[in-house]
N, C-alpha and C positions, 0 to 999 in steps of 0.2 A: 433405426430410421430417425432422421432430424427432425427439426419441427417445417424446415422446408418441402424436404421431401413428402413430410405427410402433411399439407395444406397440398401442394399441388398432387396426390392421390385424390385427396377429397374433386377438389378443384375437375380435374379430369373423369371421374367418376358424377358430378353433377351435369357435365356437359355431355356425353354418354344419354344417361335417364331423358336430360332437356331435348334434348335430339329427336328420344322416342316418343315422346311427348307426355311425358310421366309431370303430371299437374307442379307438384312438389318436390324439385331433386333434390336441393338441400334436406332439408327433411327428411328425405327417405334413407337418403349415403349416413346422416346422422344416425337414425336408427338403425341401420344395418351395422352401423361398427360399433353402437352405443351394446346392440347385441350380442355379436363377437368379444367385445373386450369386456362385455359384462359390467359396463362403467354407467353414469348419467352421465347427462347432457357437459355439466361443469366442466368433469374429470376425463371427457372425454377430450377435450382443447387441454387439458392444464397436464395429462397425461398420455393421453393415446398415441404420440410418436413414438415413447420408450416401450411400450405396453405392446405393440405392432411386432412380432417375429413371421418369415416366412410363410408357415403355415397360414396363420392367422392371414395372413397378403392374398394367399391363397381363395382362400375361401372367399375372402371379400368380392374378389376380382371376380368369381363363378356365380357368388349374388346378384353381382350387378349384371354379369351377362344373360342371366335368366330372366333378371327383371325389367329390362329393357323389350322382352318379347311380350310385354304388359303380363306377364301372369303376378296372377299378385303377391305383392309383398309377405303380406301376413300367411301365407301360405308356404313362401318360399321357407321362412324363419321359423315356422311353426305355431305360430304367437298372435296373438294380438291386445291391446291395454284395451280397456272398458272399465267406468266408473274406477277408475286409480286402480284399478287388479290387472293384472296378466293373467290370459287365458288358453290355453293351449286350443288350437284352432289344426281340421285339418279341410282337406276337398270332402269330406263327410258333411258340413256342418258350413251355414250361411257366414259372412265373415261380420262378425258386427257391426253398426255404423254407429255417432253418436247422438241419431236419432232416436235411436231406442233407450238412451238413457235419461231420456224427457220420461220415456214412460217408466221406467223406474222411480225418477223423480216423485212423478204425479202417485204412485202405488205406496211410494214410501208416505209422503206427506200426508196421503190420505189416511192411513192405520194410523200415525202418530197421531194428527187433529183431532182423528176419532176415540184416540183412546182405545182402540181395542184391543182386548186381551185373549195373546196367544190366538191371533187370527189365521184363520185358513185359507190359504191362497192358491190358486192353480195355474199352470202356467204353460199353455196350449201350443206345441211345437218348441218344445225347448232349446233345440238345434243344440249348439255350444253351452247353453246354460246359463248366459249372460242373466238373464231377467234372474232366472230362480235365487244362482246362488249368489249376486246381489241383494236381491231382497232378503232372502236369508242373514246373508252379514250385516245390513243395515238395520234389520229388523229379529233381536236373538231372543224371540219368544214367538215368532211367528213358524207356523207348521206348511211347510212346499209338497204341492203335489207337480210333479214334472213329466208332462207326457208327450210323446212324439212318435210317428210310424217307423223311423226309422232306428234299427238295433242302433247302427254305427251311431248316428247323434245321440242316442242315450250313452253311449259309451263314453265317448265323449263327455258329456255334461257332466257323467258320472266322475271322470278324473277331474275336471276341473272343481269340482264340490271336495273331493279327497285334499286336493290341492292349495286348496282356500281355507281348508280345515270348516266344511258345512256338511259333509257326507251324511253325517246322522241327523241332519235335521231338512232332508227332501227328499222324498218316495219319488222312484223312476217310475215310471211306466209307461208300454209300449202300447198303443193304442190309437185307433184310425180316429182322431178327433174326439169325441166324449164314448165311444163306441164299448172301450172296455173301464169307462165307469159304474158303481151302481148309481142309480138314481136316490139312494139313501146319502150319499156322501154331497156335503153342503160346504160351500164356503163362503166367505165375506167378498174376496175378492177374486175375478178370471182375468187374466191376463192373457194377451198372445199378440205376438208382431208375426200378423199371418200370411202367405201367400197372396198379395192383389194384385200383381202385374197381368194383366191382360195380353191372351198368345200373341194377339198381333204385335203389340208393344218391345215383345222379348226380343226380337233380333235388332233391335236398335237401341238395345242397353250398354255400357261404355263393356269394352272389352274384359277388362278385370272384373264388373259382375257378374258377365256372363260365365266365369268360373264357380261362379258358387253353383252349388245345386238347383237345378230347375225348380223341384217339387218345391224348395221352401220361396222361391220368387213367384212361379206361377199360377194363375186359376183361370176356371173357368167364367164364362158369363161376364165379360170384359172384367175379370178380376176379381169379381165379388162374388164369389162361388163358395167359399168360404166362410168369409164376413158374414153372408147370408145363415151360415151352417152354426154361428158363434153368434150372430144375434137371437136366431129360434130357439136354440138350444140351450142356452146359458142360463134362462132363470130358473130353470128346474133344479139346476147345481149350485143357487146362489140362494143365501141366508138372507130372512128379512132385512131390507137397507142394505142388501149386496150391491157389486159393480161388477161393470164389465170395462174393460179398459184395452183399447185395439190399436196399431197402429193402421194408417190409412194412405193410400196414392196421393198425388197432389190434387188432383182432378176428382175427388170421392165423395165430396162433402156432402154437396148436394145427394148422391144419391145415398146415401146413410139416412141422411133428411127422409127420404120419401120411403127408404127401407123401414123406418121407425114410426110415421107418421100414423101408421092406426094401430101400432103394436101396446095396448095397452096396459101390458105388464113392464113397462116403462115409465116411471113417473118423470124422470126428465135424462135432457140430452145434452152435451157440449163438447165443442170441439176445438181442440188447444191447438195451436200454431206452433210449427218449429223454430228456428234464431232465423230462417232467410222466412220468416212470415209466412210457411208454408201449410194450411191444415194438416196435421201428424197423427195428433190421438184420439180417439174420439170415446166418449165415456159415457155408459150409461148407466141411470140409476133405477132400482127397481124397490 
């Protein structure tokens, strides 16, 4: 293929996506063949015309046709990037956003600042694994506990920890929220980007979230049926000068505020903003 020929594949493949109304078509066509040809971003202009046989045409072409009926991308390819890693991603397992790598961010910063040594960290709905075996890699003296109700998302999380080279430093386990913990097991830090979406809320989620799995978007009690389950429960598993560290709705603040407000095994509370200024994480200290 020329390098005409394949500017006007791309070209014709962006116009396709933009039609269905896919936010980002450049971007997307970029990764889908960034994909395929195995290339970055560079080498995918300075070589992807020659790198292009049949097959390869193939497959692109059935990409894009599938991803034009909005199902999502990272689904389709199997994949998704989070904190600079690649993660294998299926309809098992919530797709990550890179909202939750604020709260890796803040997990990370916080054990470094503190100096803790070989901290224990828990990491509540592991889904894919993103939280765990990020902090794992970011942090190579820190010990992961990974739990989730669902076998398939440990499985999951489990290759991706094999995959990252973290496997021997994060215990899986399957478990209905702290349910199959003992209450002797303590850690520094609780982690979990948990279910708040509110029922009513769900069927006016963009179409491609609605493919993830229900149980990891939705709760009860407009959303906080959970949060509620992670606030009560967390300091019995959490080491003198522990935290808890959650992701939250747009709309949550305030009531986190009133969830917290006579909870006195809290010494304090804050709630960090994402890049569009939106309240995301909210952290308590005990």
């Amino acid at each position: 293929m020329d390098k005409r020929e394949f500017q006007n594949l791309i070209k014709t493949a962006e116009k396709k996506l933009d039609a269905a109304g896919i936010e980002s078509p450049t971007a997307e066509v970029e990764i889908i063949l960034e994909h395929l040809l195995d290339v970055e971003r560079l080498n995918l202009y300075l070589h992807g015309a020659q790198l292009i046989d049949e097959n390869i045409l193939g497959k692109f072409r059935e990409i894009v046709d599938r991803r034009i009926t909005r199902y999502p991308l990272q689904y389709i390819l199997g994949e998704a990037w989070f904190y600079g890693r690649r993660f294998k991603v299926t309809p098992a397992v919530m797709i990550p956003t890179p909202e939750t790598e604020i709260l890796c961010e803040l997990a990370i910063n916080y054990i470094t600042n503190e100096a803790l040594v070989c901290p224990d960290i828990l990491d509540i709905g592991v889904g894919s694994g993103v939280i765990s075996v990020t902090v794992a890699a970011e942090l190579p003296d820190a010990r992961l506990t990974a739990i989730d109700i669902s076998a398939e998302a440990l499985e999951v999380a489990r290759q991706n920890a094999v995959a990252l080279g973290q496997s021997g430093r994060i215990e899986f386990v399957r478990s209905n929220g702290f349910e199959s913990l003992s209450e002797s097991r303590k850690f520094d830090l609780v982690l979990s980007n948990p279910p708040y979406i509110a029922e009513d809320e769900y069927k006016s989620l963009p179409t491609e979230v609605l493919a993830d799995p229900k149980i990891s978007l939705v709760s009860e009690d407009e959303g906080l049926d959970f949060i509620r389950l992670l606030i009560k429960e967390s300091p019995r598993y959490l080491k003198e000068k522990g935290r808890l560290m959650f992701e939250i709705g747009y709309d949550q603040a305030d009531k986190i505020m009133e969830l917290t407000r006579d909870d006195n095994r809290y010494r304090s509370l804050s709630i960090i903003k994402d890049l569009n200024e939106i309240d995301r994480v909210v952290i308590l200290s005990i």
